[in-house]
C-alpha positions in Angstrom: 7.3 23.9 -7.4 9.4 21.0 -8.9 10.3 19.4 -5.2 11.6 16.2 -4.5 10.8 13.9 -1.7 14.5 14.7 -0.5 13.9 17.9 0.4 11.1 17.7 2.6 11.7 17.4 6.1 10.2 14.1 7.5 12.6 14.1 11.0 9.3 14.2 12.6 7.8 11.7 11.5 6.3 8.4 12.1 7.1 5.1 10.2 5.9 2.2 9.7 6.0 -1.0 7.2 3.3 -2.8 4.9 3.1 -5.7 3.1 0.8 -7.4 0.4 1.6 -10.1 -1.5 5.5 -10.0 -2.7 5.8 -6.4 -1.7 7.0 -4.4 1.1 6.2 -1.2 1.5 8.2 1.3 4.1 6.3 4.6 5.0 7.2 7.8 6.5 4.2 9.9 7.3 3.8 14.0 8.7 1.3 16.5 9.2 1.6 18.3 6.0 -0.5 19.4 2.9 -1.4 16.1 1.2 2.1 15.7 -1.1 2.5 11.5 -1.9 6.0 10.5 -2.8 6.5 7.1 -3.9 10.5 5.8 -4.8 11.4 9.3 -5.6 8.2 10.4 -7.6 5.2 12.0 -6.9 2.3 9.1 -6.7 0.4 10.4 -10.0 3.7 9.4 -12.0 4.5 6.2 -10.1 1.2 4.2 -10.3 -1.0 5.1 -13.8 -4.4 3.1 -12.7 -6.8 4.8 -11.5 -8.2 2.5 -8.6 -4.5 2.3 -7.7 -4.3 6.1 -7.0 -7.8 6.2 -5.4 -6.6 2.7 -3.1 -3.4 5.0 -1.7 -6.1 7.7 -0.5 -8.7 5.5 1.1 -7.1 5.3 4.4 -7.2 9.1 4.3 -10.6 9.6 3.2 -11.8 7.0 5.8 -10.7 10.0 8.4 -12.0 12.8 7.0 -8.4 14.0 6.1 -7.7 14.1 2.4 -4.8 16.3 2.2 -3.6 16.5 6.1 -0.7 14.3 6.0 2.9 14.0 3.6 4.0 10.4 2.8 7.1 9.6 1.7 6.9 5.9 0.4 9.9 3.5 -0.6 8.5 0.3 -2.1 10.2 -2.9 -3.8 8.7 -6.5 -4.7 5.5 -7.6 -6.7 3.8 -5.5 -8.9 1.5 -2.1 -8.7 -0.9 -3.8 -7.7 0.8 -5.5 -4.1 2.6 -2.4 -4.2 -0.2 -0.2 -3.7 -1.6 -2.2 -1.5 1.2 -3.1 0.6 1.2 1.0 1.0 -2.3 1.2 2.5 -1.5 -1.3 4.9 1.7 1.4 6.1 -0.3 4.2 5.7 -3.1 2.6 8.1 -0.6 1.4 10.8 1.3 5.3 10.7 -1.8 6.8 10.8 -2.6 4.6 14.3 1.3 5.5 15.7 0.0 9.0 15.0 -3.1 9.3 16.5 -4.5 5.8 18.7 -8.1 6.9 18.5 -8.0 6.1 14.5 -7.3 2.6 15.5 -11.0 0.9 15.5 -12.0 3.3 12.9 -9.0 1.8 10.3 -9.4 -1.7 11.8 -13.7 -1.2 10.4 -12.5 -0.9 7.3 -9.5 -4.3 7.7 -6.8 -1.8 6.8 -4.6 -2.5 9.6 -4.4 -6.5 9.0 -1.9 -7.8 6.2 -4.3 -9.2 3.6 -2.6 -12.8 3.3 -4.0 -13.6 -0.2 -1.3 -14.7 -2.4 -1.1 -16.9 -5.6 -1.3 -20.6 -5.0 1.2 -22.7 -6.3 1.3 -24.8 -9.4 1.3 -28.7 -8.3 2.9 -31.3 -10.1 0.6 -33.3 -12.7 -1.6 -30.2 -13.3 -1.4 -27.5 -16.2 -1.6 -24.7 -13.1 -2.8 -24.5 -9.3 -6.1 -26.5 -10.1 -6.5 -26.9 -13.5 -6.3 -30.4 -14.3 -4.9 -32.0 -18.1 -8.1 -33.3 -20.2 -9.1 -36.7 -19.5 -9.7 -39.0 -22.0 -11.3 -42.2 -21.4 -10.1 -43.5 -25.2 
């Protein structure tokens, strides 16, 4: 049972991109049994946490269909984190290209808007973002 994301047949599929943070996320989605591939590997290997694994599923579990779709996933940029993310925004949008009614049902739950949170940048005079050097008066 050792197959590789190669070898299943996603001609009919849908794609679509998602982003969080640094990372890009392109997605190929079927009707299928539920199989995850992400870069080559099967999600379990790819992403170690926990919530990370449990993040990739909630769009699925939001419709009632834990196992009825195959993803094939390339992803680059950021870390596991934006990664996963950036994955569940994908998943949302093929899921809508798939089936339109899904549409207010994913957008309930913000999954189909790119979360725009990203790290502020360090400004000059200051240790980091905000963080300020000690004053001293003396």
């Amino acid at each position: 049972m050792n197959e590789s994301p190669n070898k299943l047949d996603f001609k009919d599929s849908m794609y679509a991109t998602g982003r969080r943070k640094k990372s890009i996320a392109k997605i190929w989605l079927k009707k299928g049994s539920g199989k995850i591939y992400v870069n080559g590997k099967k999600y379990e290997e790819y992403f170690k946490r926990s919530n990370h694994k449990m993040q990739i599923f909630r769009p699925f579990e939001i419709i009632d269909q834990p196992t009825g779709y195959d993803v094939r996933c390339s992803v680059k940029g950021g870390g596991h984190t934006g990664q996963a993310g950036a994955m569940v925004h994908g998943i949302s949008k093929a899921l809508i290209q798939l089936d339109s009614n899904l549409k207010s049902t994913l957008k309930k739950e913000k999954l189909t808007t790119r979360d725009s949170r990203a790290v502020e940048r360090k400004k000059y005079g200051h240790k980091k973002a905000r963080r300020s050097f000690q004053f001293s008066k003396r």
